[in-house]
KOLKOLLUM-936670 format. One line per 5 residues: for each residue z, y, x of N, C-alpha, C, O. Coordinates in steps of 0.02 Angstrom, whole numbers, plus 32768, in hexadecimal, padded with zeros to 4 digits. Example, Ala and Ser with C-alpha at 12.3 -4.5 7.8 and 13.67 -1.06 7.14 Angstrom:
// residues 2
8186,7EE4,8294,8186,7F1F,8267,8186,7F5B,8294,81A7,7F5A,82C8 | 8162,7F90,8282,8165,7FCB,82AC,818A,8002,8285,8192,8039,829E
//
This chain:
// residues 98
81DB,7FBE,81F5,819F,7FB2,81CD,8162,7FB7,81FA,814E,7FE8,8219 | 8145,7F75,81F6,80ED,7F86,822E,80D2,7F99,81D6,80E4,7F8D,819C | 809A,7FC1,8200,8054,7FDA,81CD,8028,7FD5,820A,8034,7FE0,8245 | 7FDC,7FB9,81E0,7FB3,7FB9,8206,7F75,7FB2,81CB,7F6E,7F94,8196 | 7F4A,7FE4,81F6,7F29,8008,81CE,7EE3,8000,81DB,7ED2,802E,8201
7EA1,7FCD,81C7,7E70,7FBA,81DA,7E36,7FD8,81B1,7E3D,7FEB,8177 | 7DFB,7FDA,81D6,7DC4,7FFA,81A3,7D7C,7FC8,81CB,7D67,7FAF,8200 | 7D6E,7FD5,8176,7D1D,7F9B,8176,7D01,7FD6,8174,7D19,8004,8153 | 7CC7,7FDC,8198,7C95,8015,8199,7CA2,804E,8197,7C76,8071,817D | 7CC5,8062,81A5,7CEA,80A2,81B2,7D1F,80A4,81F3,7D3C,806F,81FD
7D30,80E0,8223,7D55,80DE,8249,7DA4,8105,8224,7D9E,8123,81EE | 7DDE,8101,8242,7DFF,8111,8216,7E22,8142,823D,7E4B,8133,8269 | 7E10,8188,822B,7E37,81C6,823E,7E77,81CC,8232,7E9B,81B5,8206 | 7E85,8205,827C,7ED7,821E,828C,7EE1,8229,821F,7F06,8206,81FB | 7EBB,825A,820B,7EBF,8263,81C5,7EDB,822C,8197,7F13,8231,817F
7EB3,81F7,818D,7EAD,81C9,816A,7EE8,8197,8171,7F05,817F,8140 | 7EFA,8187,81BC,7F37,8181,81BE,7F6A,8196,81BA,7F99,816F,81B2 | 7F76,81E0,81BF,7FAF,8214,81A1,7FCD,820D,8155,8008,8204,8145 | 7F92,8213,8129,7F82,821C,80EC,7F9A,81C9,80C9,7FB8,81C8,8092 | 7F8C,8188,80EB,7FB7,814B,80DA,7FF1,813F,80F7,8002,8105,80E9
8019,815A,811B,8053,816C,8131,8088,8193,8116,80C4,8188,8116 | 8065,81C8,80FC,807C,81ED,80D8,808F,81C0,8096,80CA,81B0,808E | 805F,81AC,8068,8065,817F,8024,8086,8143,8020,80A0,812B,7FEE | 8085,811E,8077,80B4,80E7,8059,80F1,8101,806E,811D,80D9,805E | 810B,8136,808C,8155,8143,8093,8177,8146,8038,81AA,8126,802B
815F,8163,8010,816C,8156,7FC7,817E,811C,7FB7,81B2,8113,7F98 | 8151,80E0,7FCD,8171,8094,7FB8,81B6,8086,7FFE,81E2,805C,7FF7 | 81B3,80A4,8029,81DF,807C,8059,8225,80C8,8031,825C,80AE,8026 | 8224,80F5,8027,8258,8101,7FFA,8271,80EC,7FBE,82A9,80FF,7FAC | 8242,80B9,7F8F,8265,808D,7F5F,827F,8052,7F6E,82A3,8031,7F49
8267,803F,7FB7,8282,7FF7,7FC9,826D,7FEA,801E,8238,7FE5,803D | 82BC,7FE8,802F,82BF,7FE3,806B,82A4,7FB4,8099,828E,7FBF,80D1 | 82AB,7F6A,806F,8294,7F22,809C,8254,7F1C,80A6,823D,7EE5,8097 | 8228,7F4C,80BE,81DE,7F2F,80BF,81DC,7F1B,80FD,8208,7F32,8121 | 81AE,7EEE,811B,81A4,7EC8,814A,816E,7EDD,8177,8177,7EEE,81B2
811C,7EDB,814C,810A,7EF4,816A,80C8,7F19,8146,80C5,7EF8,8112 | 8093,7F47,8143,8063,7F4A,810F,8028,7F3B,814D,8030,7F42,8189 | 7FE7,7F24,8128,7FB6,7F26,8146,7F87,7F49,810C,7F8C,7F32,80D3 | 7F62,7F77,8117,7F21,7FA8,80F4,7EFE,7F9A,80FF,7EF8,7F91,813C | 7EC1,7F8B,80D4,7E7F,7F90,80FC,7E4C,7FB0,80C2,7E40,7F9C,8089
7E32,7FED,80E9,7E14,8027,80B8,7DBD,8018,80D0,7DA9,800E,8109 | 7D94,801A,808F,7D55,8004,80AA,7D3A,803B,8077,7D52,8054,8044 | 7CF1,8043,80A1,7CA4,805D,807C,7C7A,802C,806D,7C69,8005,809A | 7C66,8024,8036,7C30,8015,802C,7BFC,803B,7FFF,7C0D,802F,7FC5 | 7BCD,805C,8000,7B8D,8086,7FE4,7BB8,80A0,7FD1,7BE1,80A4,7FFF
7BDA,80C7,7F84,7BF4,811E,7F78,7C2F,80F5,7F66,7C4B,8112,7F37 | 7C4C,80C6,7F74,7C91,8097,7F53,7CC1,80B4,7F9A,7CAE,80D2,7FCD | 7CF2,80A3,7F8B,7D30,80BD,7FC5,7D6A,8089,7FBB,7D85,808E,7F84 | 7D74,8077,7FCB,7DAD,8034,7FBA,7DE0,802E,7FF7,7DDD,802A,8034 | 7E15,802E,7FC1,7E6D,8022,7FE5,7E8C,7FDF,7FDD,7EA1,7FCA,7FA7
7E8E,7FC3,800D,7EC7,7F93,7FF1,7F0B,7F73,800F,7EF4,7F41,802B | 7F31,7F72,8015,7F56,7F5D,802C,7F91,7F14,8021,7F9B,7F00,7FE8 | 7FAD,7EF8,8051,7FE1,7EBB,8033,801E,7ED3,805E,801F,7EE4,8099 | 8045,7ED1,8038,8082,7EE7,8056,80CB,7EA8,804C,80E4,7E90,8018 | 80DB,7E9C,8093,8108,7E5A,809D,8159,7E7F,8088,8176,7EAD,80A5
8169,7E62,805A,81B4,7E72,8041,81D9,7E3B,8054,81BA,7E0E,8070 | 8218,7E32,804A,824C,7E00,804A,823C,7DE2,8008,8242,7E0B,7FDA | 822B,7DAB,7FF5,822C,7D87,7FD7,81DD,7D84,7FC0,81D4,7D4B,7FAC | 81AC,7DA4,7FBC,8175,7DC3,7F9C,8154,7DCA,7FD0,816A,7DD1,8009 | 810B,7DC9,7FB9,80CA,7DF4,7FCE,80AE,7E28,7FA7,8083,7E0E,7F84
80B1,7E52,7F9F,807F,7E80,7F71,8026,7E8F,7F6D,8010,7EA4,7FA3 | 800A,7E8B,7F4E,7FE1,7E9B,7F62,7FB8,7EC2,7F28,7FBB,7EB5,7EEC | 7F89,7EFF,7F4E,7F6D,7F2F,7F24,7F22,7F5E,7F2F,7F1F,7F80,7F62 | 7EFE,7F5F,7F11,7EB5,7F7F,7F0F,7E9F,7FB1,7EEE,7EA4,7FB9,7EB1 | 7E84,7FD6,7F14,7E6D,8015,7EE7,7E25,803B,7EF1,7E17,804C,7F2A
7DFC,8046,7EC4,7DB8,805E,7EE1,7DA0,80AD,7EC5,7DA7,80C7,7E8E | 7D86,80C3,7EF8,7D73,811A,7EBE,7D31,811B,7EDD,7D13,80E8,7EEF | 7D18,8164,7EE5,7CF8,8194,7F16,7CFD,81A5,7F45,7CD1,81BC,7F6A | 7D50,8197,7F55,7D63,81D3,7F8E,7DA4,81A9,7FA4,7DCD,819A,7F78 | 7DAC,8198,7FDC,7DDB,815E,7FFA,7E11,8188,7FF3,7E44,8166,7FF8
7E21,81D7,7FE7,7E74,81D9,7FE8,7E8E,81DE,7F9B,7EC9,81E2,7F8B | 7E68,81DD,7F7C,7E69,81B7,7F33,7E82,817E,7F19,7EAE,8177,7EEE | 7E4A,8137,7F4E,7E5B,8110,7F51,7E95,8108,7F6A,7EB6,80E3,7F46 | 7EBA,811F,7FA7,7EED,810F,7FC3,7F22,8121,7F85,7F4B,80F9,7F6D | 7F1E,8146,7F7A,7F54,816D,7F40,7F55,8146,7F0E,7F8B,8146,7EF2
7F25,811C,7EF1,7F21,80F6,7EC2,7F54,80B3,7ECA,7F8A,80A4,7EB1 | 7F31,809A,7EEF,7F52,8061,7F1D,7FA8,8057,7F2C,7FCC,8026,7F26 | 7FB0,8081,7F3A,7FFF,80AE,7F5E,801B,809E,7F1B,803D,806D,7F0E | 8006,80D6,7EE9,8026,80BC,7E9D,8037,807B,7E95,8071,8069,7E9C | 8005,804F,7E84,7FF9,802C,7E7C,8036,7FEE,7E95,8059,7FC7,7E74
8030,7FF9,7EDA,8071,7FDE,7F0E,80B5,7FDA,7EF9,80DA,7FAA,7EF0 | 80BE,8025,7EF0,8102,8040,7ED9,8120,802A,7EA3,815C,8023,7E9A | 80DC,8019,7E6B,8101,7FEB,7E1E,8116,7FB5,7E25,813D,7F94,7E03 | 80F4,7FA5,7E65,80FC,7F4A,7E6B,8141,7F43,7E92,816C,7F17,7E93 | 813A,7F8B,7EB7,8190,7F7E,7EEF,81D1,7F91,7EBB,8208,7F78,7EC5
81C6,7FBA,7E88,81ED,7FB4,7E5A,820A,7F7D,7E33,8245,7F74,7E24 | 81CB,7F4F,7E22,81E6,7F22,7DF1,8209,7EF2,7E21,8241,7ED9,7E21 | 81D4,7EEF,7E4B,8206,7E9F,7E7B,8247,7ECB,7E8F,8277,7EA4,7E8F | 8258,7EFD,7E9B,82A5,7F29,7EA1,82D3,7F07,7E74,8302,7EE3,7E84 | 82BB,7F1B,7E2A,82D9,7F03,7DE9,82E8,7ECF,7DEC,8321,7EBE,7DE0
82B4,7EA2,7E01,82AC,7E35,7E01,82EF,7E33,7E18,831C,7E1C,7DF5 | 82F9,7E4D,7E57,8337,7E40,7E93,8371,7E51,7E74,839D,7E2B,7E60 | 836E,7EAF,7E6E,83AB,7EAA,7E3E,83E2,7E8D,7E08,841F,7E8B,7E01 | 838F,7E70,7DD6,83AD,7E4F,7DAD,83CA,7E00,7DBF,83FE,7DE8,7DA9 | 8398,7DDE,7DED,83BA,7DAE,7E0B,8400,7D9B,7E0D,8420,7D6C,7DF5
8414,7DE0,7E3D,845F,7DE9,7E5C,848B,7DF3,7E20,84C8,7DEB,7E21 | 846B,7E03,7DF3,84A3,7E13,7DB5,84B9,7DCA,7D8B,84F2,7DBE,7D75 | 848C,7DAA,7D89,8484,7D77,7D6C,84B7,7D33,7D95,84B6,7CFA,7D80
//
């Protein structure tokens, strides 16, 4: 799995990268085939914004999240991810059943 982890107006700390490493290991334990994610976490005036697209086998995902406080946002986001890596899980499954 590449991750790569970009920031608009902001530099992006040993922290900040720990802390999204940490959250997407949760989606790469519901589903193994990811390819690759790209992040890109921005400031703008008191907004904090996450977003990420994440390359699956068959799929792109993609997901946004905004707070106060970027590890919020990240956390938001991450969720967010995880429903979507679920269902396309299901899509496949059920596929194969079918």
């Amino acid at each position: 799995m590449q991750l790569s982890i970009s920031g608009h107006h902001l530099d992006i700390t040993e922290a900040i990268k720990q802390h999204s490493i940490e959250k997407l290991s949760k989606i790469k334990h519901h589903f193994d085939h990811l390819i690759n994610i790209n992040m890109i976490l921005e400031v703008e005036k008191d907004v904090q914004k996450a977003e990420a697209t994440i390359h699956v086998s068959g799929a792109d995902l993609f997901a946004k999240a905004e707070s106060d406080n970027l590890y919020a946002s990240i956390d938001q986001m991450v969720n967010k991810l995880d429903s979507q890596i679920k269902k396309h899980k299901e899509k496949l499954n059920d596929h194969r059943k079918n």
